[in-house]
N, C-alpha and C positions, 0 to 999 in steps of 0.2 A: 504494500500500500504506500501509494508516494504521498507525503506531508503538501501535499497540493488541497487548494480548494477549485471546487467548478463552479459556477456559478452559471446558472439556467437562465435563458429570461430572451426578453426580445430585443433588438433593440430598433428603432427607424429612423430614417432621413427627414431631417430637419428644415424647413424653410424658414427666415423670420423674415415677417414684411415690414417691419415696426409701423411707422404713424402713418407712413408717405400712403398706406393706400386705402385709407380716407382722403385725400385727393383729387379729386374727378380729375384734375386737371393734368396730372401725372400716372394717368392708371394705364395709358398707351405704350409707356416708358419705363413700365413698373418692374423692379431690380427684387432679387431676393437676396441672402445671404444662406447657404446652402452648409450644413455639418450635420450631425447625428447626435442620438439622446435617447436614451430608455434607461428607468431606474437600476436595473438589474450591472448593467454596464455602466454606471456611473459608479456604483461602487464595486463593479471588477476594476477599473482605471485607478480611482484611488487607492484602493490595496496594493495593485502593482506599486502603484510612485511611493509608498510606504515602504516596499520591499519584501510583500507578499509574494508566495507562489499563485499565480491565477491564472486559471482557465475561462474561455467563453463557451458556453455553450449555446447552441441557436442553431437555425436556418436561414440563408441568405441564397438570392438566385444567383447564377451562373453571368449576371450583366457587368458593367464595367464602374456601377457605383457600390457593386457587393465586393469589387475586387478594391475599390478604395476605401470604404468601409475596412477591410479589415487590415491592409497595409496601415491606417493609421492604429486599428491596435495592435497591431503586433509592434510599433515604433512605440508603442505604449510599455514595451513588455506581456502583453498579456496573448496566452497560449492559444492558438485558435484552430487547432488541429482538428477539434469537435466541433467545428461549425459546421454545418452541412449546408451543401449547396446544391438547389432544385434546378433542372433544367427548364430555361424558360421562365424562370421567376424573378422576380422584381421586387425590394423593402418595402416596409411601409414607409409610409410617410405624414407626417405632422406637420400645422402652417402655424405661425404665433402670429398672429397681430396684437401690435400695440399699439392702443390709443393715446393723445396727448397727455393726457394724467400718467401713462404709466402703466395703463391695467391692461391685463392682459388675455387674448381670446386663443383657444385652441382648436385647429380644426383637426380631425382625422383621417385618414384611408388606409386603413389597415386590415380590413375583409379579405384580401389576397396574398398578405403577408404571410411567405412563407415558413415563417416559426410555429404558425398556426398548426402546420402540417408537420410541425416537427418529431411525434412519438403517432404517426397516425400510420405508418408500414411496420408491421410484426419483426420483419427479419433486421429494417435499420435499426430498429430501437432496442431486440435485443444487444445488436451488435455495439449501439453507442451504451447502454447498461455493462457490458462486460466491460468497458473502458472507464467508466467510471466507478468501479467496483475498485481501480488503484488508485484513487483518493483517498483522502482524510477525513474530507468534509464537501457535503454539498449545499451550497448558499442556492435560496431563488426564495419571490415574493407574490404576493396576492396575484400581481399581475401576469405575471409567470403559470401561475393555479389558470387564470381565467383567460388566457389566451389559447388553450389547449381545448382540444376536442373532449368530449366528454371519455372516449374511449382513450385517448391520452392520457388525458388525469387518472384513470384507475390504474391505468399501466404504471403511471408515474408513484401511486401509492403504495400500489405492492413492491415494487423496486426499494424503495427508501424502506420500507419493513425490513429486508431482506436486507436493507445495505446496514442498516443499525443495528440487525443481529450479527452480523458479519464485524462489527467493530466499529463502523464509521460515525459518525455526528452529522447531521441535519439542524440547517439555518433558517428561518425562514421570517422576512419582513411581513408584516400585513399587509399594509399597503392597498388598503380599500379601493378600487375604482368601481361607482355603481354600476356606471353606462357600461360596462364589459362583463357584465352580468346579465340572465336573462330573467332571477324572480335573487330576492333576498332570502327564499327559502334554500334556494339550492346554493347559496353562496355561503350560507352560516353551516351546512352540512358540508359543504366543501372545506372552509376553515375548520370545524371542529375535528374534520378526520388529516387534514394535514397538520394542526397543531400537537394532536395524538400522536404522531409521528415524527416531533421536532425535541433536540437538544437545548435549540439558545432559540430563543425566538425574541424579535426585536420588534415589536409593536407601538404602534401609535394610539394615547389615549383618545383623539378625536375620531379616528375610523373604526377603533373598538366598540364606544358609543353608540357610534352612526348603525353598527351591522347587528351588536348583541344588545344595546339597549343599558350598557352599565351607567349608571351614575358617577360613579367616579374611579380615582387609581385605583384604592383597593380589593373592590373588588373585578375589578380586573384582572389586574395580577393572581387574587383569589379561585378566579373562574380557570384560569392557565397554569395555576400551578396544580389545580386538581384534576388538569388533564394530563398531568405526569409530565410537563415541564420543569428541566432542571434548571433553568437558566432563565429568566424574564427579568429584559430590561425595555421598560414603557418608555419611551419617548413623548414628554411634555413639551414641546416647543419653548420656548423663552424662560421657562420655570426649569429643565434640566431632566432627567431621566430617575425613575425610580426603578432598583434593580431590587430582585429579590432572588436567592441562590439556595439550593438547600442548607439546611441547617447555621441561617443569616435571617433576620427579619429584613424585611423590605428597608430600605433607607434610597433617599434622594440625593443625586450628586447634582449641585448644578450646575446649568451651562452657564458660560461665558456672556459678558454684559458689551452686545456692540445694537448699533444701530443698522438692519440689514437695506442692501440695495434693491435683493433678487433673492426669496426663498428659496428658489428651483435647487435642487439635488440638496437640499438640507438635512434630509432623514437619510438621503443616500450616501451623503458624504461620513455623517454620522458614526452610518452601521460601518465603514470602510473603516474608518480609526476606530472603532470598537474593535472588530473581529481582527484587524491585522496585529493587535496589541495582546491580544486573548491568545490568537495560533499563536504569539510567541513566549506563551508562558505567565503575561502580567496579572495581575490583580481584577479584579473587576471595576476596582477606583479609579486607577491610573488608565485601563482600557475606556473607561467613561470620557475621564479627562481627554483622552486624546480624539476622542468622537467630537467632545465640543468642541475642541482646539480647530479642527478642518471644518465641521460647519460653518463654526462662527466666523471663520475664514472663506469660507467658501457664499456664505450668503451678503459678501460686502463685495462682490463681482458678480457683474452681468452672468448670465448662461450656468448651465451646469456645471461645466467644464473650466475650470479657472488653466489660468497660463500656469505651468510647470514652477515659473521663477517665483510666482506668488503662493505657493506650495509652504508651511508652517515648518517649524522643525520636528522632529519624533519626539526627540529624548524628554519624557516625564517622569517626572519626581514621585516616588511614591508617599 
């Protein structure tokens, strides 16, 4: 088993139109700015720039922005041996408009996004399963659960049974997205049987709320640790994370006090200085510490993706 994490998930092509097209007068003339963005991959890219081992996992088509897609992760660092590439297929893709104030609209096309189809042939999926049986750990998120076919996700649950009786750990964000659902019945049996199946699970108290209906942290944390999670750490946005670990009572670390630009990849950037501090043996305070250190870093720049140079340092103090 190699000391590597996989990390599952989708990622797609980005367009940002910012303000210019509210414009009628420049809509003939309308420019986009073109990169990629999926939660799952924002925090493979920061694990790598931390100094993690990471793998992507996904489907990508066989065209010539699936090939630049992934030349830029792999100048990332990050492993993409497991990406599979459909003949004939083509990423998804995502538009942000931004309005004068700042706010911001998302549009989607991701119905033919090859990730979709990613565990949806018996013979590929056992064969990418046999490959990920020499991991450590396998990371993936709500998003990850809901872009898969229904016969995907069973495939994918018994896999991860199999992979955590065999020794491995399972990560898993929540990471609620309603609209990529089709009833919040089948979404809360979706979660309840992938968090039965998770190690560290890195959850959001507002999409916890929104899908089980909790009132607050505690029983949150309450409702996950009685599905035999060993590890819950809740992500509170600007108030900091409460971890709870076996035999530790819940306690709160907080985040870092900035004024943000851009939340985009916050909870992503996050779990990335979490989990790369955790694989290497830290604390759970100091793996905290270093979660809020790159968000709070990471939410004082535009986009998901901050520039390299503006990257924090590691080294925390226990």
């Amino acid at each position: 088993m190699q000391k590597r994490i996989a990390v599952i998930g989708e990622c797609m092509l980005e367009m940002n139109l910012g303000s210019n097209c509210r414009n009628h007068q420049s809509e003939a003339r309308l420019a986009a700015d073109l990169s990629f963005g999926g939660d799952s991959l924002n925090t493979a890219l920061y694990m790598s720039r931390l100094g993690s081992a990471v793998d992507y996992v996904t489907a990508l088509g066989d065209d010539h922005l699936s090939d630049w897609m992934i030349r830029q992760w792999q100048l990332e660092g990050i492993g993409c041996d497991l990406v599979k590439r459909e003949a004939g297929g083509t990423p998804g893709l995502y538009l942000i408009e931004t309005d004068a104030t700042g706010e911001r609209t998302f549009h989607y096309w991701r119905d033919r996004s090859p990730a979709r189809r990613l565990l949806d042939n018996p013979a590929a999926t056992r064969q990418l399963f046999d490959q990920l049986r020499r991991f450590s750990t396998v990371y993936l998120s709500g998003v990850s659960l809901a872009i898969l076919s229904p016969y995907g996700r069973e495939c994918l649950f018994d896999f991860l049974a199999e992979f955590r009786h065999g020794g491995g750990k399972v990560v898993f964000d929540g990471n609620y997205r309603p609209r990529l659902w089709s009833s919040e019945t089948l979404t809360r049996k979706a979660y309840e049987q992938i968090y039965r199946l998770t190690d560290l699970a890195l959850p959001t108290m507002e999409d916890e709320s929104a899908l089980f209906g909790d009132t607050d942290a505690d029983s949150i944390v309450s409702r996950l640790r009685r599905w035999g999670i060993a590890e819950v750490v809740l992500k509170m946005g600007p108030d900091g994370c409460l971890i709870a670990c076996q035999n530790h009572e819940p306690h709160l670390v907080a985040a870092e006090k900035v004024i943000p630009l851009d939340t985009t990849a916050a909870g992503d950037s996050f779990n990335a200085g979490y989990l790369s501090r955790r694989l290497a043996g830290d604390s759970v305070e100091v793996s905290a510490r270093s979660g809020h250190k790159l968000a709070a870093t990471v939410i004082q720049h535009r986009g998901a993706i901050i520039p390299l140079s503006a990257m924090p340092g590691t080294d925390q103090q226990a």
